[in-house]
N, CA and C of each residue as an Amber inpcrd file, in Angstrom:
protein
   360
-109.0640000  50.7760000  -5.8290000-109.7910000  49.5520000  -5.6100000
-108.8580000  48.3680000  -5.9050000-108.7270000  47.5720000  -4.8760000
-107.8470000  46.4540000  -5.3170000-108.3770000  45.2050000  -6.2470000
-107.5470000  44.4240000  -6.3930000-108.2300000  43.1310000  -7.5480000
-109.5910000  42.3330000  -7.0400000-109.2900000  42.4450000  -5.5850000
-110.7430000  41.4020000  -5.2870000-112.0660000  42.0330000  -4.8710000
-111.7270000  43.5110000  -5.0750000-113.4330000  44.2660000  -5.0820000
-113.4580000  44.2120000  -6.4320000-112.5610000  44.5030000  -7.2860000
-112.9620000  44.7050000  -8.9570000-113.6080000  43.1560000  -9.3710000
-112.6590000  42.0630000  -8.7200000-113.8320000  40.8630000  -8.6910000
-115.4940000  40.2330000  -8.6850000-115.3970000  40.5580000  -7.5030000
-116.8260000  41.5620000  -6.6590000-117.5440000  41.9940000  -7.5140000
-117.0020000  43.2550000  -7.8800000-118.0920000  43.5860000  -8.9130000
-118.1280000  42.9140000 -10.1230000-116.8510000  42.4510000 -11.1230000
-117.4390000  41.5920000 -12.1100000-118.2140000  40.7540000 -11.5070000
-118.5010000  39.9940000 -10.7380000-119.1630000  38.6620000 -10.7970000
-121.0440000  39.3310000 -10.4220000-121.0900000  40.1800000  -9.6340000
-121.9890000  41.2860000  -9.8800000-123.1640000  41.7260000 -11.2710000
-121.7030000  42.0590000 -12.0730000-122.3050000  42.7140000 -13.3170000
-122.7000000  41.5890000 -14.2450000-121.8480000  40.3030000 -13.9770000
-122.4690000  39.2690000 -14.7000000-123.6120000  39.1060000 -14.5560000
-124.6500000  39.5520000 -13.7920000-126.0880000  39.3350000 -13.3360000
-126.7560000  40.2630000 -13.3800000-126.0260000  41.5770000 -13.7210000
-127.0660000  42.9390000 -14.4270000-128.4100000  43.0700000 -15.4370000
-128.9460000  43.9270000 -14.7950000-130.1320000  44.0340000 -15.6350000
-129.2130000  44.2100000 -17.5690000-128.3280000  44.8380000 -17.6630000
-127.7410000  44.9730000 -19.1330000-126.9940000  43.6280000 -19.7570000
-126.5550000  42.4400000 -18.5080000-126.4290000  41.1300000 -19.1960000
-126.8760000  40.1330000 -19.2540000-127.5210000  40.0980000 -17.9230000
-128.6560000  39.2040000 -17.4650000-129.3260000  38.3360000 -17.9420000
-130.1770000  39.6500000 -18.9470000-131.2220000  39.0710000 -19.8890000
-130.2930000  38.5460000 -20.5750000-129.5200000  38.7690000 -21.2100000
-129.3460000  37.7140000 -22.1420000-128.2920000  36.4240000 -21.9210000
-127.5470000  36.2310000 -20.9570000-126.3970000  35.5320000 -20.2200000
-127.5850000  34.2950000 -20.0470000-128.7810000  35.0570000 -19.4590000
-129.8790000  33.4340000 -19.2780000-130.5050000  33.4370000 -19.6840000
-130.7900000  33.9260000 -20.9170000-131.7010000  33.6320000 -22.2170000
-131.3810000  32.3990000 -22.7140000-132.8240000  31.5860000 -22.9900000
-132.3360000  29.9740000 -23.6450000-131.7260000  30.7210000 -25.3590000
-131.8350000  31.1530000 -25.6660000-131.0980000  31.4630000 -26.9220000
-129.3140000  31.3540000 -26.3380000-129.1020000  31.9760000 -25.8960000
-127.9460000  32.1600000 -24.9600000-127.6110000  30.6950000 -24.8150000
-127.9810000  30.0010000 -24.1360000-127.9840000  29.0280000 -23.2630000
-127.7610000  27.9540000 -24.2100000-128.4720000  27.8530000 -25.4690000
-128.8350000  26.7610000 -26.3550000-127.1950000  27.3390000 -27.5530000
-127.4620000  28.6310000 -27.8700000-126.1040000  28.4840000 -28.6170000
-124.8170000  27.9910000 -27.9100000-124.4290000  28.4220000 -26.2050000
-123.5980000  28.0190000 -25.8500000-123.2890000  26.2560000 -25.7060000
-124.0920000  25.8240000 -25.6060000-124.3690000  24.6270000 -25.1940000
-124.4280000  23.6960000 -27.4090000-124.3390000  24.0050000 -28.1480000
-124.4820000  23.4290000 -29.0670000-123.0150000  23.6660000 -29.6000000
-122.4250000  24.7510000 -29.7180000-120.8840000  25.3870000 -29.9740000
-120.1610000  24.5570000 -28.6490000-120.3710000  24.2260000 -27.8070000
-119.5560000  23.0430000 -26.8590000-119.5240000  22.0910000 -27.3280000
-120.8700000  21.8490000 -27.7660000-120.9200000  20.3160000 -28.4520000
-120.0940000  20.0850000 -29.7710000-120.1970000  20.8080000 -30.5780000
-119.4450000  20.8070000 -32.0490000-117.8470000  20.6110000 -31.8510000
-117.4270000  21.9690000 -31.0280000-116.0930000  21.8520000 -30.8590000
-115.7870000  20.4170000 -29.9180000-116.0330000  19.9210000 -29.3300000
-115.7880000  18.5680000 -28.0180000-116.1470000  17.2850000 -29.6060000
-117.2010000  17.5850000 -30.6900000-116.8370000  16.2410000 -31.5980000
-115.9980000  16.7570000 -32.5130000-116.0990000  17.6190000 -32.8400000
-115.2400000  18.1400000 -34.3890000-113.8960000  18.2820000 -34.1240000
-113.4890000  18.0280000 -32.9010000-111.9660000  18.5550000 -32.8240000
-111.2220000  17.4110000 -31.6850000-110.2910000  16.9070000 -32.1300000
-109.1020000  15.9120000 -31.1200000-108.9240000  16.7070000 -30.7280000
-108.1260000  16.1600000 -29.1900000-107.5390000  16.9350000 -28.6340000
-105.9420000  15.7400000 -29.1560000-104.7190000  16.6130000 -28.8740000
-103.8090000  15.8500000 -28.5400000-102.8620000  17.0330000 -27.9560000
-101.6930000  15.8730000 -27.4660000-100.5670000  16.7680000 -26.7300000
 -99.6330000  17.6210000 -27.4270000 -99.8040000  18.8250000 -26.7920000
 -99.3370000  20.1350000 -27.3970000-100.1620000  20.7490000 -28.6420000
-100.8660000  20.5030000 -28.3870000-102.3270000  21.7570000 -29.2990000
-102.2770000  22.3240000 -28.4160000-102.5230000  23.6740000 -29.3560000
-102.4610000  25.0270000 -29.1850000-103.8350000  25.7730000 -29.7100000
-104.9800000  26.4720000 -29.0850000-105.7610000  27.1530000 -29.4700000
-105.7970000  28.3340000 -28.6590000-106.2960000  29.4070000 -29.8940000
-106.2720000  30.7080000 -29.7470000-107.9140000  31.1960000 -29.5550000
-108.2940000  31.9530000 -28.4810000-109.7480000  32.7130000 -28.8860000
-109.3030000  34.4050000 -28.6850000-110.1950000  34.5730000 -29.3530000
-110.0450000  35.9810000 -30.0850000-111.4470000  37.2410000 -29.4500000
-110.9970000  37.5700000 -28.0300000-112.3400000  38.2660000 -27.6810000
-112.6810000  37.7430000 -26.0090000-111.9590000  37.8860000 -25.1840000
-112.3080000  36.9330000 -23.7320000-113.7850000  37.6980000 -23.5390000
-114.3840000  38.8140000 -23.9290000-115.4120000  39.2630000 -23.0240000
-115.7310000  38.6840000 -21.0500000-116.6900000  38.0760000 -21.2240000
-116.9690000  37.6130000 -20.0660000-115.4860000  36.4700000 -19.6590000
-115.3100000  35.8470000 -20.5470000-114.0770000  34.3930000 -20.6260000
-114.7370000  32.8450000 -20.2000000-116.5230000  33.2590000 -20.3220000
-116.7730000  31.9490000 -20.0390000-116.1900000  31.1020000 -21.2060000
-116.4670000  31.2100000 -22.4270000-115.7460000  30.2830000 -23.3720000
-114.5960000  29.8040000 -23.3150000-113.6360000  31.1620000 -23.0440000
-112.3290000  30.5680000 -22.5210000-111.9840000  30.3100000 -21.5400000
-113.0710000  30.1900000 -20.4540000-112.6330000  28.9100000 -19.3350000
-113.4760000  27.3660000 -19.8550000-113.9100000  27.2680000 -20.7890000
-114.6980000  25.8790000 -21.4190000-113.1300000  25.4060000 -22.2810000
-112.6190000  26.4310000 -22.6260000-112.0310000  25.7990000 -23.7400000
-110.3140000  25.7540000 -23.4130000-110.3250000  25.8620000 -21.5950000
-109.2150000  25.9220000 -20.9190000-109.4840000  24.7500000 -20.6370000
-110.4840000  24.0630000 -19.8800000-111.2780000  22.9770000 -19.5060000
-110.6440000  21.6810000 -20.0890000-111.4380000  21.6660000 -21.4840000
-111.3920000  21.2110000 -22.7770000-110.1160000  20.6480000 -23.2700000
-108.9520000  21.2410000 -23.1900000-107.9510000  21.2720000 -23.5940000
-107.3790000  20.2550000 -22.1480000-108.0540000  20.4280000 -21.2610000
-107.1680000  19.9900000 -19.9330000-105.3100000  20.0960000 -19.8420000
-104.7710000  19.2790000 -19.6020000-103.6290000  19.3610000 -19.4210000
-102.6540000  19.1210000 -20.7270000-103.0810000  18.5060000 -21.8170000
-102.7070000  17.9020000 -23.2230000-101.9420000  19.4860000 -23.9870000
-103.3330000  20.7490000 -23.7750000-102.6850000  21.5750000 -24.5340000
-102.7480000  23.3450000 -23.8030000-102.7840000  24.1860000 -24.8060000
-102.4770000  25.6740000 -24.2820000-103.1520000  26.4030000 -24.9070000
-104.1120000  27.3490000 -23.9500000-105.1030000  28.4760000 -24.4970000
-104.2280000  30.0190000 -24.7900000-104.2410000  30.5420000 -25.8330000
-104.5290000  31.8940000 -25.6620000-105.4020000  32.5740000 -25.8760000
-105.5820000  33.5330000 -24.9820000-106.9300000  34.2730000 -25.3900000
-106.7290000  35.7830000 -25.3430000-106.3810000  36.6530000 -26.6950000
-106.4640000  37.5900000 -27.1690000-107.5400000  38.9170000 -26.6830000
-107.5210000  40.1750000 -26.3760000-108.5030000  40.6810000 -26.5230000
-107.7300000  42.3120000 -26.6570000-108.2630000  43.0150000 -26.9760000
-107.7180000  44.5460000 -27.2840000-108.2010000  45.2530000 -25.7090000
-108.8980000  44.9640000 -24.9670000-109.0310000  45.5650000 -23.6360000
-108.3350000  45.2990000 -22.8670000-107.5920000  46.1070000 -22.0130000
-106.4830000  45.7510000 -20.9170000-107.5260000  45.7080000 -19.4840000
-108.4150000  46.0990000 -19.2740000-108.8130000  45.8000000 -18.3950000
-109.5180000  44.4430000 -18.0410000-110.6580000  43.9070000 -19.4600000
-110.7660000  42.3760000 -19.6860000-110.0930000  41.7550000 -19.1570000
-108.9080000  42.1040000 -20.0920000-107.2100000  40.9850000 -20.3110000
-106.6950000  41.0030000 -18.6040000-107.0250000  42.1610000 -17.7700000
-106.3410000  42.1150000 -16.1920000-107.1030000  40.9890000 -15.7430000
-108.5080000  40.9300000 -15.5500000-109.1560000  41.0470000 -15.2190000
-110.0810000  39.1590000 -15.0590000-109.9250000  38.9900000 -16.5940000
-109.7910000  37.6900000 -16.6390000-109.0700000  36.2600000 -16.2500000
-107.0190000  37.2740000 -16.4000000-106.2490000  36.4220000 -15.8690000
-106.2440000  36.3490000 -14.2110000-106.8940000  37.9770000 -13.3840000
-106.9190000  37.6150000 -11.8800000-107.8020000  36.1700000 -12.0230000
-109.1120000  36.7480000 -12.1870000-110.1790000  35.7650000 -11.9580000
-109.6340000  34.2200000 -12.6460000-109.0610000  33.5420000 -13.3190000
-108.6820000  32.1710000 -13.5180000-107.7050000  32.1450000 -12.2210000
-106.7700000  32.9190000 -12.0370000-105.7880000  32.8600000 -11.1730000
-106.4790000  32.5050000  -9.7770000-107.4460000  33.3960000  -9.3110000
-108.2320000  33.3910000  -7.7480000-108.8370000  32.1210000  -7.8820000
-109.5040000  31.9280000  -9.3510000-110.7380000  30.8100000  -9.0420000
-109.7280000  29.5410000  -9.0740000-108.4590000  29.0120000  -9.7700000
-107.2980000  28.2790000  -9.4650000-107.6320000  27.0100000 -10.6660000
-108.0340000  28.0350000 -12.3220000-108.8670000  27.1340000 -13.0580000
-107.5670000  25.7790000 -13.1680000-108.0140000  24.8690000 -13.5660000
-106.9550000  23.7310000 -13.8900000-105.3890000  23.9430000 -14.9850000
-106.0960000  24.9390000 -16.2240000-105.0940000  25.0860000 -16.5830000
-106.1630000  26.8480000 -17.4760000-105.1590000  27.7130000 -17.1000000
-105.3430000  28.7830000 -17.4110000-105.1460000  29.6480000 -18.6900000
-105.5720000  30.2900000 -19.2290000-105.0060000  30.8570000 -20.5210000
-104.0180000  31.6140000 -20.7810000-102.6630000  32.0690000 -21.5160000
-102.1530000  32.9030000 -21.7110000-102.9010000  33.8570000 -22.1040000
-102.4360000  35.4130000 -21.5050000-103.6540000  36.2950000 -21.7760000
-102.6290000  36.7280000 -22.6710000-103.0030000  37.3990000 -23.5260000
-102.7060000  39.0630000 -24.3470000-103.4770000  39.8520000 -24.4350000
-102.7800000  41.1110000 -24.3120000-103.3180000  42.2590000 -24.4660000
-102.8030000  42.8000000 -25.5890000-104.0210000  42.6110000 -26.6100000
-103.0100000  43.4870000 -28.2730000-104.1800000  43.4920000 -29.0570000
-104.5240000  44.4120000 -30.2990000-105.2950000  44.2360000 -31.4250000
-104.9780000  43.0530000 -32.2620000-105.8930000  42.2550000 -32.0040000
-105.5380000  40.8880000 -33.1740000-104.3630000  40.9090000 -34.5370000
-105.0130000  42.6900000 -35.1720000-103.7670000  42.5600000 -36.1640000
-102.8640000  42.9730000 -35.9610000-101.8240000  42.8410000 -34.6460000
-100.9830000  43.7900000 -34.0770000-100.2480000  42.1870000 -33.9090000
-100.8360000  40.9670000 -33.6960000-100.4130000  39.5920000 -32.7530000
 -99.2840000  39.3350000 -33.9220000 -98.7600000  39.0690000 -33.4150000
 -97.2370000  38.5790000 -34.4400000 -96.9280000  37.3410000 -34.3050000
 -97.8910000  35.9500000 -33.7210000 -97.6630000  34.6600000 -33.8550000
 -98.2850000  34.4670000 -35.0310000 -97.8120000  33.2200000 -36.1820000
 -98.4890000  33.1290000 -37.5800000 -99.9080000  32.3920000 -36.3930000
-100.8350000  32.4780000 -37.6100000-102.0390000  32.0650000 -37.2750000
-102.3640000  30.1730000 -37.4960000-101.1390000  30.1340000 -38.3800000
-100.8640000  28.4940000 -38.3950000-101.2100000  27.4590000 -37.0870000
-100.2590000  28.5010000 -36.1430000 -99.6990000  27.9790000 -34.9040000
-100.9540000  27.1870000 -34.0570000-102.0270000  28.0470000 -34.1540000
-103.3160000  27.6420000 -33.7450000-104.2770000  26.6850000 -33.8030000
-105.2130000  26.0420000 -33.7020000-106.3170000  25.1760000 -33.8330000
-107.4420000  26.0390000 -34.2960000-108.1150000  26.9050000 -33.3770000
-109.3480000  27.7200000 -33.9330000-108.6970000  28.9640000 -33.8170000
């Protein structure tokens, strides 16, 4: 199966009866939407910040917080699944986000950048 049926179907499964419910659950909806808000007042942006997320699952967060950062700074986004980690960087790549995340593929305690380096 090449990258843009495996697409296909992620964008698919995002709407499964197993994520569905909860992807559009106002619980869902209201935490995402309040954790946007916190991070967008609680945090400057400036040029050359660096933030790390820890977990792409779906990667909606880390396309908010690719967004977010706009052109000023640089996402990485960590996850121990190599298929996620493929999977996420096609999909920013196809969808042509503005500024994309460095992916890794590694167990968090495996990452050998100090944790300094980071923002969150």
């Amino acid at each position: 199966m090449d990258m843009d049926e495996k697409l296909f179907r992620y964008y698919l499964d995002l709407k499964s009866p197993e994520a569905g419910e909860w992807n559009s659950s106002p619980q869902c909806l209201y935490t995402e939407m309040v954790t946007r808000d916190y991070i967008r007042k609680s945090f400057a942006i400036f040029d050359g910040i660096k933030v790390c997320n820890v977990g792409i699952g779906a990667g909606d967060w880390d396309d908010y917080l690719g967004y977010w950062l706009k052109e000023t700074g640089e996402l990485t986004s960590i996850d121990i699944d190599s298929e996620i980690c493929e999977m996420f960087e096609y999909r920013q790549q196809r969808e042509r986000h503005p500024n994309p995340a460095k992916v890794i593929c590694t167990n968090i305690f495996n990452f050998d950048e100090p944790v300094e380096t980071f923002l969150l």
